[in-house]
PDB file of N, CA, C and O in Angstrom, chain B, residues numbered from 101:
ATOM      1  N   UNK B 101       8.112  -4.863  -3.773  1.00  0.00           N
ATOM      2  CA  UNK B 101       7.810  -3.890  -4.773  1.00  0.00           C
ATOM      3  C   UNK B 101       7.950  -2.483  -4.205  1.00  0.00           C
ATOM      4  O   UNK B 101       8.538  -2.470  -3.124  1.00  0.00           O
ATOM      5  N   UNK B 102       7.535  -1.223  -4.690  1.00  0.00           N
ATOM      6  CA  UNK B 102       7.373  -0.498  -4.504  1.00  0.00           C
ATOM      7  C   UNK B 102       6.499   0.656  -5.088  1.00  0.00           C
ATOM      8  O   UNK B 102       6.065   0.307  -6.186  1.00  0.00           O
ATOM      9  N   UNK B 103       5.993   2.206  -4.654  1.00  0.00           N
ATOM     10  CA  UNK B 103       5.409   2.856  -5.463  1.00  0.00           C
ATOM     11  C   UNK B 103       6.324   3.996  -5.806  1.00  0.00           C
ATOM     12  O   UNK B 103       7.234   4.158  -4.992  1.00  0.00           O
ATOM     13  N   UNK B 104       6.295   4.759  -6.746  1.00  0.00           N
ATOM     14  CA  UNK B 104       6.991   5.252  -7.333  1.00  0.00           C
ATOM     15  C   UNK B 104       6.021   6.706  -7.567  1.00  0.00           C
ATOM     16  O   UNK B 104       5.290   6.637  -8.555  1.00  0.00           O
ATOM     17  N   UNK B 105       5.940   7.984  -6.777  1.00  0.00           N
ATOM     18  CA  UNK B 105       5.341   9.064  -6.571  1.00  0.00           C
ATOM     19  C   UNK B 105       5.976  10.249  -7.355  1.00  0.00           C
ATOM     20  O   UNK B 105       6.901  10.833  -6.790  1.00  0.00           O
ATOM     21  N   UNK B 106       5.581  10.685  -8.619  1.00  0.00           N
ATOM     22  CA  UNK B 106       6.232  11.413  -9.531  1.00  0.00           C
ATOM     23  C   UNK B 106       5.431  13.101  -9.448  1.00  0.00           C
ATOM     24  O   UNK B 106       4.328  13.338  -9.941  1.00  0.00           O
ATOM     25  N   UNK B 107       6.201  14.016  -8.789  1.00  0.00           N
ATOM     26  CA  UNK B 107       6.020  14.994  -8.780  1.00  0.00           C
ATOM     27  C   UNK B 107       5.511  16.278  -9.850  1.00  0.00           C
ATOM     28  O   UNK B 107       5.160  15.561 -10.786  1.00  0.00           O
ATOM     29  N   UNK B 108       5.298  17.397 -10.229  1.00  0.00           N
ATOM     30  CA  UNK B 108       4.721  18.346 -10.908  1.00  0.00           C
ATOM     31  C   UNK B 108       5.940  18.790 -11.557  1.00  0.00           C
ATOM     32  O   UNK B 108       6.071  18.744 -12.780  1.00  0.00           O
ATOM     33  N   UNK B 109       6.961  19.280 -10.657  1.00  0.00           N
ATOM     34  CA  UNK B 109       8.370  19.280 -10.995  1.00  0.00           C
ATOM     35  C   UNK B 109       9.437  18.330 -11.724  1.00  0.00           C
ATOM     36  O   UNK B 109      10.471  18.708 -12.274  1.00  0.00           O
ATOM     37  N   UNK B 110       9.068  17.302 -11.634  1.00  0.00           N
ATOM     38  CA  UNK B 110       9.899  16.086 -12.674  1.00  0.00           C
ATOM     39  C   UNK B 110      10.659  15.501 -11.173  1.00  0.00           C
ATOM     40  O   UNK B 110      11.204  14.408 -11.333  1.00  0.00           O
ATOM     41  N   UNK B 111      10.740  15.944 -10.086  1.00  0.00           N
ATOM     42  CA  UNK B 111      11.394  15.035  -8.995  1.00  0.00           C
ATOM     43  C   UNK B 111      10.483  13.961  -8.757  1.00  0.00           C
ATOM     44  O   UNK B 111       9.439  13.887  -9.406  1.00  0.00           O
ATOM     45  N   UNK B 112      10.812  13.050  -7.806  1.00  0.00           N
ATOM     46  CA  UNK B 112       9.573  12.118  -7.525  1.00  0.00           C
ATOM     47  C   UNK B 112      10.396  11.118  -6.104  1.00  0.00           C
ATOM     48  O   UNK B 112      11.588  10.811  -6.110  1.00  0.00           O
ATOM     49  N   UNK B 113       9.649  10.847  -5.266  1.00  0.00           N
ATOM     50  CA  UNK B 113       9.522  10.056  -4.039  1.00  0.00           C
ATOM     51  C   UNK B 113       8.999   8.504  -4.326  1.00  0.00           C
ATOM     52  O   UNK B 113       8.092   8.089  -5.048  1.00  0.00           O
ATOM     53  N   UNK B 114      10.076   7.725  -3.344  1.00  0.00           N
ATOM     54  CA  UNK B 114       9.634   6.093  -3.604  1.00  0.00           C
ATOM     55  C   UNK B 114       9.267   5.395  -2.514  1.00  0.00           C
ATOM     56  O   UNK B 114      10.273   5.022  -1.911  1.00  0.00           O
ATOM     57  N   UNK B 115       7.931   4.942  -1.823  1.00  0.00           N
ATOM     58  CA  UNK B 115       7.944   3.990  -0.941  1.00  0.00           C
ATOM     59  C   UNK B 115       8.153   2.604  -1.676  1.00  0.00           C
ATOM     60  O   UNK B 115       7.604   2.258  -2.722  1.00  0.00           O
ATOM     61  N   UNK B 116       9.153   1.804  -0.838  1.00  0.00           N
ATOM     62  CA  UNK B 116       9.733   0.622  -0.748  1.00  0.00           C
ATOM     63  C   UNK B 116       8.583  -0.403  -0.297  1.00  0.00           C
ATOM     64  O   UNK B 116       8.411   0.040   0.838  1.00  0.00           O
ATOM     65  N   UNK B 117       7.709  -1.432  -0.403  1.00  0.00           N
ATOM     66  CA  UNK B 117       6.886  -2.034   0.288  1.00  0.00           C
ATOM     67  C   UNK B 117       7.673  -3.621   0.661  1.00  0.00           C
ATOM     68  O   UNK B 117       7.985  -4.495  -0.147  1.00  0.00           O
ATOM     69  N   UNK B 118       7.820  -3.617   1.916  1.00  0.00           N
ATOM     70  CA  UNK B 118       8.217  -4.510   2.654  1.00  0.00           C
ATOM     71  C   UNK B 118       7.192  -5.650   3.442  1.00  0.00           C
ATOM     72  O   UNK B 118       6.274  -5.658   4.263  1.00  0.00           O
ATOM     73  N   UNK B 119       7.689  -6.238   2.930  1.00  0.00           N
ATOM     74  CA  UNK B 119       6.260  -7.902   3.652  1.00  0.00           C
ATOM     75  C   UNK B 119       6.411  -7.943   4.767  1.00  0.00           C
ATOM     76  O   UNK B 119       7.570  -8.245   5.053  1.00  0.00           O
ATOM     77  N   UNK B 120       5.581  -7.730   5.856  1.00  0.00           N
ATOM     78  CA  UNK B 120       5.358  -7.877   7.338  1.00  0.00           C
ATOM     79  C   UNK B 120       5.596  -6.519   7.766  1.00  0.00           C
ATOM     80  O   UNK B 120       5.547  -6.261   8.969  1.00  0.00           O
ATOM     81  N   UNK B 121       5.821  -5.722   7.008  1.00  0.00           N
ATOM     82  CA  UNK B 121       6.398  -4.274   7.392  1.00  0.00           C
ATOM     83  C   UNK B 121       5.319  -3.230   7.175  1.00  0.00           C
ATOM     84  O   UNK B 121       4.858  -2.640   8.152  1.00  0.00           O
ATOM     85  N   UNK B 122       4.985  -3.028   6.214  1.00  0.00           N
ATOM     86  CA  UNK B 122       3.775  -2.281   5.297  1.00  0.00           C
ATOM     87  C   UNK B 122       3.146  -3.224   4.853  1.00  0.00           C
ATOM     88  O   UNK B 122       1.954  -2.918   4.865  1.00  0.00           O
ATOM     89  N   UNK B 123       3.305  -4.247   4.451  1.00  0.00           N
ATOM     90  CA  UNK B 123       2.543  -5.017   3.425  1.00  0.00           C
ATOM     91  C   UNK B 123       2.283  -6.472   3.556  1.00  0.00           C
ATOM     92  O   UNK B 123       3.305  -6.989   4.007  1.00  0.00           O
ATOM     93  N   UNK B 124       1.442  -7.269   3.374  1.00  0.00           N
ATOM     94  CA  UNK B 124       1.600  -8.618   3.972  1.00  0.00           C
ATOM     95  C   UNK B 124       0.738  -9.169   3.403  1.00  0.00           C
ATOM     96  O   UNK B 124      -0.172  -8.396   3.104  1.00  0.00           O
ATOM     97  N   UNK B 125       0.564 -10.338   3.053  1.00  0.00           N
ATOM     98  CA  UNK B 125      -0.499 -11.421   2.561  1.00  0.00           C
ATOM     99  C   UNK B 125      -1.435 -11.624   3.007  1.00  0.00           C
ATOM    100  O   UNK B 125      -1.555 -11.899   4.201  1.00  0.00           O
ATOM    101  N   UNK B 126      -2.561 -11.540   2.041  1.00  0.00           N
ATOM    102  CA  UNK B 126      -4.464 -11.638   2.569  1.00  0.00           C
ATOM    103  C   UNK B 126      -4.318 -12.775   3.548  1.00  0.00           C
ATOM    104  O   UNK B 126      -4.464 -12.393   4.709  1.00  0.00           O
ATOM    105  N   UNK B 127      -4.064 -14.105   3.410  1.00  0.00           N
ATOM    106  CA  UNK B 127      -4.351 -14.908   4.358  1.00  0.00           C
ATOM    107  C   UNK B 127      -4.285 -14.568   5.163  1.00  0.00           C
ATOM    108  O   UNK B 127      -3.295 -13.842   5.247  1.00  0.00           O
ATOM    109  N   UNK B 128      -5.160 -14.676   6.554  1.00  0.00           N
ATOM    110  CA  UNK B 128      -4.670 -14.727   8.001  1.00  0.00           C
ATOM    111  C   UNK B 128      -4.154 -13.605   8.351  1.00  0.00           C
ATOM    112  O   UNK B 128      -3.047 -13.550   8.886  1.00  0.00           O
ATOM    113  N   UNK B 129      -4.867 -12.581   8.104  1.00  0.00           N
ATOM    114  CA  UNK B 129      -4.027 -10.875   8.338  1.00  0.00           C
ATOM    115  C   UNK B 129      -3.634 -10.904   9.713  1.00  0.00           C
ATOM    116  O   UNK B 129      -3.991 -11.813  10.462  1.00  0.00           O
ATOM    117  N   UNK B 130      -2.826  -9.831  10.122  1.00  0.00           N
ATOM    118  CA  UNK B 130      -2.131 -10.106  11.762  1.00  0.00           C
ATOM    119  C   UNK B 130      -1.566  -8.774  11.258  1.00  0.00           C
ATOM    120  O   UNK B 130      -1.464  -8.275  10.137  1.00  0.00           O
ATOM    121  N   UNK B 131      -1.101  -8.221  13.002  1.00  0.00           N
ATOM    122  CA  UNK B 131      -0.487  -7.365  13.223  1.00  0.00           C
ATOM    123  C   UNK B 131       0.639  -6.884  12.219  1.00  0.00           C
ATOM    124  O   UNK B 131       1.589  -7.649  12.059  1.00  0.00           O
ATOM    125  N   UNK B 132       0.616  -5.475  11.405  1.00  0.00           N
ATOM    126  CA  UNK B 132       2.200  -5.061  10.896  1.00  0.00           C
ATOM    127  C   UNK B 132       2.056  -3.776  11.482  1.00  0.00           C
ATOM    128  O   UNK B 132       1.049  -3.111  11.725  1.00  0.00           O
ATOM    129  N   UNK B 133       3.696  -3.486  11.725  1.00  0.00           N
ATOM    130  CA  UNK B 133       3.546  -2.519  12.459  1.00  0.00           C
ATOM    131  C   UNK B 133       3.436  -0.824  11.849  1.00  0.00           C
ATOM    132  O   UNK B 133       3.126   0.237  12.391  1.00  0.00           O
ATOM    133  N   UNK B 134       3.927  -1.264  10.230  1.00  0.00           N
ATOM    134  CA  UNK B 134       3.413   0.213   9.141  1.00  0.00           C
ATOM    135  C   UNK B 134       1.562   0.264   8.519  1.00  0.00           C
ATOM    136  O   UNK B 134       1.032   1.015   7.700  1.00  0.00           O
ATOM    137  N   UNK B 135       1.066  -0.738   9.234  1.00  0.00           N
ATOM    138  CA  UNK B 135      -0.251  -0.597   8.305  1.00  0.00           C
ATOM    139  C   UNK B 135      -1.009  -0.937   9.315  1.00  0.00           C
ATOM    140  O   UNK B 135      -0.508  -1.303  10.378  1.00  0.00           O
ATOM    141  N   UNK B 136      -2.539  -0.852   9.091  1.00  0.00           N
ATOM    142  CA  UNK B 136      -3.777  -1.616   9.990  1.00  0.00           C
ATOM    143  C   UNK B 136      -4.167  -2.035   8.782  1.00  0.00           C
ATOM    144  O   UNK B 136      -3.984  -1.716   7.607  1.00  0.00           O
ATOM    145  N   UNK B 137      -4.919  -3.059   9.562  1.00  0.00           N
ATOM    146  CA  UNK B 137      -6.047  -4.346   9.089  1.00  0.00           C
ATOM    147  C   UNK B 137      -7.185  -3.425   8.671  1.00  0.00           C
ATOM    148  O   UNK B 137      -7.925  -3.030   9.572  1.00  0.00           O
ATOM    149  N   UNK B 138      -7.454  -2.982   7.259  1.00  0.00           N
ATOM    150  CA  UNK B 138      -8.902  -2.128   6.763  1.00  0.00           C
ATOM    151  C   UNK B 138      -9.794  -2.864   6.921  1.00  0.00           C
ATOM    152  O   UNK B 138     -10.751  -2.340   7.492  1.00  0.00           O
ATOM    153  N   UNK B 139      -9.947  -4.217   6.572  1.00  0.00           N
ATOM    154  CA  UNK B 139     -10.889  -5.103   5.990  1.00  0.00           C
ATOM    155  C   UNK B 139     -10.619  -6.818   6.907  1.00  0.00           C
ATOM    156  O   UNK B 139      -9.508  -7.327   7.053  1.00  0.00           O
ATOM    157  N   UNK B 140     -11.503  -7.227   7.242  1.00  0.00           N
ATOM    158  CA  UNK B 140     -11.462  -8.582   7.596  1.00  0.00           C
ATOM    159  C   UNK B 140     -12.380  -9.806   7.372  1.00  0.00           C
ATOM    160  O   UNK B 140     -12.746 -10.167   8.491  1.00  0.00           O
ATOM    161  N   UNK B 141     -12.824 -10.470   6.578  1.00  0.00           N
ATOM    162  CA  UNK B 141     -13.745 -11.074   7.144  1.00  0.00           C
ATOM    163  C   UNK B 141     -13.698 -13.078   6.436  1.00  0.00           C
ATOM    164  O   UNK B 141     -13.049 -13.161   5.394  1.00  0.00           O
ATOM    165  N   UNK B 142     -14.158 -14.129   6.824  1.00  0.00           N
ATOM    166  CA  UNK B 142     -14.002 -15.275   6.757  1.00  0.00           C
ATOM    167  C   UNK B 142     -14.229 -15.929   4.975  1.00  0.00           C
ATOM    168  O   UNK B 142     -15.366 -15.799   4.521  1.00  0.00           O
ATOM    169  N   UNK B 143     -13.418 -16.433   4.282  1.00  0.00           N
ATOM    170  CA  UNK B 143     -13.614 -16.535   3.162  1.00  0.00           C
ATOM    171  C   UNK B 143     -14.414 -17.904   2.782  1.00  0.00           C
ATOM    172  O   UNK B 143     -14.205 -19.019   3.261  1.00  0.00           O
ATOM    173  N   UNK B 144     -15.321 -17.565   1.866  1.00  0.00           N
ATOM    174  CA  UNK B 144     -16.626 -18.197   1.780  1.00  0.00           C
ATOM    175  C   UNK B 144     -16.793 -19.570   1.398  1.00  0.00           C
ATOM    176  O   UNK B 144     -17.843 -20.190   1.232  1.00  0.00           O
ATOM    177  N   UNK B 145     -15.053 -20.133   1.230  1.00  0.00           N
ATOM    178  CA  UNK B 145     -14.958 -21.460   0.537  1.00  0.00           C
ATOM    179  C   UNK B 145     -14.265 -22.351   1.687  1.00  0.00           C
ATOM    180  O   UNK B 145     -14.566 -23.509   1.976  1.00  0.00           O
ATOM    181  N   UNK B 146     -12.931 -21.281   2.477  1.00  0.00           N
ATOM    182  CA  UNK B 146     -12.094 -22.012   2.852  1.00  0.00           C
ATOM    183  C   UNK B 146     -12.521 -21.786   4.708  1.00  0.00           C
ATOM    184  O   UNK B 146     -12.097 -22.641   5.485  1.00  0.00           O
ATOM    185  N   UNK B 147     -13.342 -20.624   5.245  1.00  0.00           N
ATOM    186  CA  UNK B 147     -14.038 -20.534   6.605  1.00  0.00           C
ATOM    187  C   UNK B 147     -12.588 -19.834   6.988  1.00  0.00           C
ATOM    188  O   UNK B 147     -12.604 -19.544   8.184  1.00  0.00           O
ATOM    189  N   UNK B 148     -11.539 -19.529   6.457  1.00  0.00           N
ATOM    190  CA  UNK B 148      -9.932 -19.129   6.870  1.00  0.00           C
ATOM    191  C   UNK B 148     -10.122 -17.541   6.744  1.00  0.00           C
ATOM    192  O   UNK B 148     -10.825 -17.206   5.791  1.00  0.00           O
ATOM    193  N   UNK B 149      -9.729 -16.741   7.361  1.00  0.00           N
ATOM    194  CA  UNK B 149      -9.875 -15.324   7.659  1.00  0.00           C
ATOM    195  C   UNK B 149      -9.206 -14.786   6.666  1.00  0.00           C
ATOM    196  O   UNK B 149      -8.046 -15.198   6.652  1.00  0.00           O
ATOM    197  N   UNK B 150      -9.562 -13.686   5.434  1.00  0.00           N
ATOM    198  CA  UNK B 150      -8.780 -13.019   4.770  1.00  0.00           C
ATOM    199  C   UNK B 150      -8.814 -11.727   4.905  1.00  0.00           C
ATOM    200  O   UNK B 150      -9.812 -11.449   5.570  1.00  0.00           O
ATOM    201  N   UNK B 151      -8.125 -10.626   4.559  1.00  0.00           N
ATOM    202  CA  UNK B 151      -7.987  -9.252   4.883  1.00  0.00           C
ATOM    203  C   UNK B 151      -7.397  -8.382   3.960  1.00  0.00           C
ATOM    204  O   UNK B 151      -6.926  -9.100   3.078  1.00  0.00           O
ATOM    205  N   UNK B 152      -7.148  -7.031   3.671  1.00  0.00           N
ATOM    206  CA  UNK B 152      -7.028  -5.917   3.735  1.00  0.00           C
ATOM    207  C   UNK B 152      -6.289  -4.861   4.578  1.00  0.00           C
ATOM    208  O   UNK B 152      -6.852  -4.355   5.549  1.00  0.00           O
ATOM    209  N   UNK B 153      -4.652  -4.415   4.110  1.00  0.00           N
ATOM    210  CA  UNK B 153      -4.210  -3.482   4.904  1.00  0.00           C
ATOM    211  C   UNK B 153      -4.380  -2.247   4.419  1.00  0.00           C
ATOM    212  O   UNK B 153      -4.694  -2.125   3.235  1.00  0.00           O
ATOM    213  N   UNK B 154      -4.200  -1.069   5.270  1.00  0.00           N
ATOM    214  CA  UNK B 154      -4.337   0.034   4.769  1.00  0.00           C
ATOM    215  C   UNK B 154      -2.768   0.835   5.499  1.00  0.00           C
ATOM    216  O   UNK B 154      -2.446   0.766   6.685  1.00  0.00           O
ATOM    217  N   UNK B 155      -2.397   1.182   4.970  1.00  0.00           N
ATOM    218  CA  UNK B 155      -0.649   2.155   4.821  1.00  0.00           C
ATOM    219  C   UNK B 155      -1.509   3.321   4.540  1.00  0.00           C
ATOM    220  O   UNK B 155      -2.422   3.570   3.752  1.00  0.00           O
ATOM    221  N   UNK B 156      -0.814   4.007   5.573  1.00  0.00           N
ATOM    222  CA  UNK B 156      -0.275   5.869   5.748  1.00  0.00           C
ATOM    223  C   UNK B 156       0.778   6.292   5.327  1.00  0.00           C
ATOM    224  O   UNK B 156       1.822   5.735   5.667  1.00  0.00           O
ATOM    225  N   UNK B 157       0.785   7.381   4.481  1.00  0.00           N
ATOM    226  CA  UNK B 157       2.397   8.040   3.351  1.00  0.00           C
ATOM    227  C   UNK B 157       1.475   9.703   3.834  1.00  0.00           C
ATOM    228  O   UNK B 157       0.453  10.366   3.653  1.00  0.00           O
ATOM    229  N   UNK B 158       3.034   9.629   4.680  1.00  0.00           N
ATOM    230  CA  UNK B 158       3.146  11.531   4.857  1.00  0.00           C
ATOM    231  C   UNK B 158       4.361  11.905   3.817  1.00  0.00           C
ATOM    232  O   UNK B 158       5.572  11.689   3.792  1.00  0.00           O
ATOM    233  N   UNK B 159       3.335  12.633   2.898  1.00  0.00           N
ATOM    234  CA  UNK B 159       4.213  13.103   1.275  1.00  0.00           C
ATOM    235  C   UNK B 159       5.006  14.036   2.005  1.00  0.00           C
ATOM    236  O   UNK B 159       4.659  14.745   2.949  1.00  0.00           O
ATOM    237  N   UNK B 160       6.373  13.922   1.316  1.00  0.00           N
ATOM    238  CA  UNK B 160       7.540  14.671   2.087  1.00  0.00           C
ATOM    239  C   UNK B 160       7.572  16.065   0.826  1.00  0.00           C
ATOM    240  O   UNK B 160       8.656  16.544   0.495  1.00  0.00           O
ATOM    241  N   UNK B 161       6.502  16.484   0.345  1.00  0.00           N
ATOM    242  CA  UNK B 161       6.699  17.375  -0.708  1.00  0.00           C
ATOM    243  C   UNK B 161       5.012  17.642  -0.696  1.00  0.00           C
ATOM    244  O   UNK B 161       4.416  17.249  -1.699  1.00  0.00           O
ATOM    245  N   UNK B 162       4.268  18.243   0.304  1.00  0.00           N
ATOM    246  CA  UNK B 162       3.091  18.488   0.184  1.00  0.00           C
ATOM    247  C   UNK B 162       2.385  19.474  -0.680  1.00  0.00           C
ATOM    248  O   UNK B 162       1.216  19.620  -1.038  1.00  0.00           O
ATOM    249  N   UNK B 163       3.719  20.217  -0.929  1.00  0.00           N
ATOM    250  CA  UNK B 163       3.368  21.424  -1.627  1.00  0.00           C
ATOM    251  C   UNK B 163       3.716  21.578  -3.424  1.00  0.00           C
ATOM    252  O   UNK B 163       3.859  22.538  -4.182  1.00  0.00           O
ATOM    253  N   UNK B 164       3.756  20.002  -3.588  1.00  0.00           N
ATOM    254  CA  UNK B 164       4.004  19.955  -5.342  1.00  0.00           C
ATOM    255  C   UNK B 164       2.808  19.046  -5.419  1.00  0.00           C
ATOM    256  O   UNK B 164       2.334  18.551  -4.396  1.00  0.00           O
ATOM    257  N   UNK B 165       2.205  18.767  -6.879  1.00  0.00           N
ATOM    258  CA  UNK B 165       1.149  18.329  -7.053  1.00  0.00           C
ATOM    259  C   UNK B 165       1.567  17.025  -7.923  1.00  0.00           C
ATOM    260  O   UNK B 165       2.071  17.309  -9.010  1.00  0.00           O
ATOM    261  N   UNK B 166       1.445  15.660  -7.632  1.00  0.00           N
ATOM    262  CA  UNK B 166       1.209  14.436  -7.789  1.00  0.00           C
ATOM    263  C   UNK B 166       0.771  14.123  -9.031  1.00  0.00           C
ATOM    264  O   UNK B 166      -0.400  13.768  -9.163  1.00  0.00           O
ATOM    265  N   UNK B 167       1.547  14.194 -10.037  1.00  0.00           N
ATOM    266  CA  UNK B 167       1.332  13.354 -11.552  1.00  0.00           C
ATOM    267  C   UNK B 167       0.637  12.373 -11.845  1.00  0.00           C
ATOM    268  O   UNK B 167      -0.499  12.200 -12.286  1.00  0.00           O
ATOM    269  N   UNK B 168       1.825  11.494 -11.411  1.00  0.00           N
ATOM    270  CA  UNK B 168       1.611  10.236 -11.299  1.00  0.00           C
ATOM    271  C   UNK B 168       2.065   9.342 -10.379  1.00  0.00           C
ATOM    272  O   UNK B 168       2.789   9.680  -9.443  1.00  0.00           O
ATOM    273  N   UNK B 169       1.650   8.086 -10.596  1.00  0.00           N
ATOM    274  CA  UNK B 169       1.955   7.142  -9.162  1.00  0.00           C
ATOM    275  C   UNK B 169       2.437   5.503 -10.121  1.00  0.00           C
ATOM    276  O   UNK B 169       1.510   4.939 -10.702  1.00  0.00           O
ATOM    277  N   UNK B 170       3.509   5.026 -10.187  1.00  0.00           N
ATOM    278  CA  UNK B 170       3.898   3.394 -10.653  1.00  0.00           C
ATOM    279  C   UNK B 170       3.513   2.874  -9.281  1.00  0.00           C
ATOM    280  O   UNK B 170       3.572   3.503  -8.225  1.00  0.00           O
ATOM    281  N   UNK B 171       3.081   1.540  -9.478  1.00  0.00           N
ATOM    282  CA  UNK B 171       2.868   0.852  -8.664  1.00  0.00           C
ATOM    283  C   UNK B 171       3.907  -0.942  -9.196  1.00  0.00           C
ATOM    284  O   UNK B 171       3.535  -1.859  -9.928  1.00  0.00           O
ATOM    285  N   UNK B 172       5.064  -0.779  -8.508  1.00  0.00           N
ATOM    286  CA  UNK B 172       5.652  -1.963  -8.818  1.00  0.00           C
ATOM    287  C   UNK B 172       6.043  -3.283  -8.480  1.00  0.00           C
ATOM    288  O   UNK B 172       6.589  -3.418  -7.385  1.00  0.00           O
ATOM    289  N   UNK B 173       5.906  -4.115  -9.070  1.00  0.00           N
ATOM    290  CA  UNK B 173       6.319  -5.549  -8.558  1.00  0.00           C
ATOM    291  C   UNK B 173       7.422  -6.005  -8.519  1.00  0.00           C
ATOM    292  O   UNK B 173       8.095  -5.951  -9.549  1.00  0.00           O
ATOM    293  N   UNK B 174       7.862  -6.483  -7.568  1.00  0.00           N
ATOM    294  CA  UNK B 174       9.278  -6.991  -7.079  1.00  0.00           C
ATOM    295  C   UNK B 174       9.497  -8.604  -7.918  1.00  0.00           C
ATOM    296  O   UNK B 174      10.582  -9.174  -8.037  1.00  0.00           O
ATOM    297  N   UNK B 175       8.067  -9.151  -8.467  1.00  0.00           N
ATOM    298  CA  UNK B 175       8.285 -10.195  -9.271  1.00  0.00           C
ATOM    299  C   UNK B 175       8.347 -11.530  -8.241  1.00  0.00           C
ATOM    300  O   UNK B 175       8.488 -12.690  -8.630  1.00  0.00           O
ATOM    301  N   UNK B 176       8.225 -11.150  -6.999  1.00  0.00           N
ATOM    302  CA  UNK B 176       8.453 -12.598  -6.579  1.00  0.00           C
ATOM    303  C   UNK B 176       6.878 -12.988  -6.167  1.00  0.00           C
ATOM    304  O   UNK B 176       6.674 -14.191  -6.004  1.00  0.00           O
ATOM    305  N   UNK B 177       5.790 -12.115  -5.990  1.00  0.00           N
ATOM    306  CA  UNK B 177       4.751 -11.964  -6.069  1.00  0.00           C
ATOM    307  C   UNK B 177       3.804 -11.020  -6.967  1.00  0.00           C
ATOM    308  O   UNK B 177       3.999 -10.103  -7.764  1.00  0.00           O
ATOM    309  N   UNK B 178       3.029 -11.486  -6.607  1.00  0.00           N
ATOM    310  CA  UNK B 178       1.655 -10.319  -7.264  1.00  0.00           C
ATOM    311  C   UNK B 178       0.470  -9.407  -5.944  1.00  0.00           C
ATOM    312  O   UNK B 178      -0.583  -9.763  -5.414  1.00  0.00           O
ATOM    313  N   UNK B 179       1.393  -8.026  -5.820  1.00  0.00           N
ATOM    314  CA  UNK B 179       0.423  -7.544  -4.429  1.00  0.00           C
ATOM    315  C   UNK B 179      -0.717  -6.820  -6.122  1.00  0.00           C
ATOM    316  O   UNK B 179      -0.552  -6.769  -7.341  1.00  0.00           O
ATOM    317  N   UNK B 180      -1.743  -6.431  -5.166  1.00  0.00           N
ATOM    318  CA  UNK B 180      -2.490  -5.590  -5.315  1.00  0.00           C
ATOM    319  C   UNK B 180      -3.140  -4.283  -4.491  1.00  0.00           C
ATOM    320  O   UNK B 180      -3.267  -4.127  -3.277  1.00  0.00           O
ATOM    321  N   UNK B 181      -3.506  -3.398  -5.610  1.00  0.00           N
ATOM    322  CA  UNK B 181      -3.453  -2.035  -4.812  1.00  0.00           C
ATOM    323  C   UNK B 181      -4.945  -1.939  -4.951  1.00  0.00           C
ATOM    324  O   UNK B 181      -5.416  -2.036  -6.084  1.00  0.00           O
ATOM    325  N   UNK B 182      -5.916  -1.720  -3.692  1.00  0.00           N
ATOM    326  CA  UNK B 182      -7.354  -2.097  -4.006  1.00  0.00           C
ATOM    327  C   UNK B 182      -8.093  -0.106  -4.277  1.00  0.00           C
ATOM    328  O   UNK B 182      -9.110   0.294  -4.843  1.00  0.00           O
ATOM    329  N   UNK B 183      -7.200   0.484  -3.701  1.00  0.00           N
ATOM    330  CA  UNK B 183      -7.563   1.916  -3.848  1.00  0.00           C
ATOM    331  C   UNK B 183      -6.769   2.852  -3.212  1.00  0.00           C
ATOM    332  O   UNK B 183      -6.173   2.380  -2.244  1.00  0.00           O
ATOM    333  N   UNK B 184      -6.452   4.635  -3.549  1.00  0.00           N
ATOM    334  CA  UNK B 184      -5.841   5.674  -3.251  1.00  0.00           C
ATOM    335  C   UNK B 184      -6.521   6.535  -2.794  1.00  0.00           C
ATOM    336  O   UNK B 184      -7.626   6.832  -3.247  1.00  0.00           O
ATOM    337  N   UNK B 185      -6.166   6.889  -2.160  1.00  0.00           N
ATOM    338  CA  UNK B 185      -7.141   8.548  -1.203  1.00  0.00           C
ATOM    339  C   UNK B 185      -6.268   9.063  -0.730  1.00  0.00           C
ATOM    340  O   UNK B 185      -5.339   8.503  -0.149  1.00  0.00           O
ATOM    341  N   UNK B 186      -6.479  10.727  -0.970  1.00  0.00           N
ATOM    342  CA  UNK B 186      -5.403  11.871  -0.593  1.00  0.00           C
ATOM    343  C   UNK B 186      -6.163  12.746   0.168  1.00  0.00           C
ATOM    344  O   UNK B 186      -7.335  12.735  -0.209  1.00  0.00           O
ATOM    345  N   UNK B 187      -5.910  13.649   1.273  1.00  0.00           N
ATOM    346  CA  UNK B 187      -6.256  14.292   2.222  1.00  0.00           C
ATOM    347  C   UNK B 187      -5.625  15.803   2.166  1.00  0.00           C
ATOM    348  O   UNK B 187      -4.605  16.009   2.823  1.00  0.00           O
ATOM    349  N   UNK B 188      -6.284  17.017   1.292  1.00  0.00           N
ATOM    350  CA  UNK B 188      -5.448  17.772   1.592  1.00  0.00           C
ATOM    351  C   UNK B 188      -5.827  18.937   2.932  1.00  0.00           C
ATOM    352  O   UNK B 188      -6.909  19.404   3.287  1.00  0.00           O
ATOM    353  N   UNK B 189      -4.377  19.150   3.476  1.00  0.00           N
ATOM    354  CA  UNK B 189      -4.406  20.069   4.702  1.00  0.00           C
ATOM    355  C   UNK B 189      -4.724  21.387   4.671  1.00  0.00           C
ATOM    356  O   UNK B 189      -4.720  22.048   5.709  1.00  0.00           O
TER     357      UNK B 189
END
């Protein structure tokens, strides 16, 4: 999938989300090398470790203000986006 970052100006920026790359499946979280592990802990049915990544986006346009945001599915799964937080400099 990907997100789709729509600018003040009508331009807009796309991160691509790649599995094992940025993005990866709750089961059994493990090392990716675009994200850390936010969240970890043993799931209450199966005793099998589930998790939470968290991805860093340095906006290549800091100085336009953020509309809106698509969040899209590639259809071969279902990710979910658990929350957004922006940091301004």
């Amino acid at each position: 999938g990907k997100y789709v970052i729509y600018y003040d100006d009508r331009k807009k920026s796309e991160i691509n989300l790649v599995c094992g790359e940025n993005i990866a499946e709750w089961w059994n979280p493990y090392y990716i090398p675009q994200a850390k592990i936010g969240w970890s802990a043993k799931h209450p049915v199966t005793d099998i470790s589930v998790g939470l990544y968290v991805m860093s986006w340095d906006n290549p346009r800091p100085n336009r203000k953020i509309k809106k945001i698509d969040f899209i599915s590639a259809g071969a799964s279902v990710p979910a986006l658990i929350g957004i937080t922006g940091i301004l400099y």
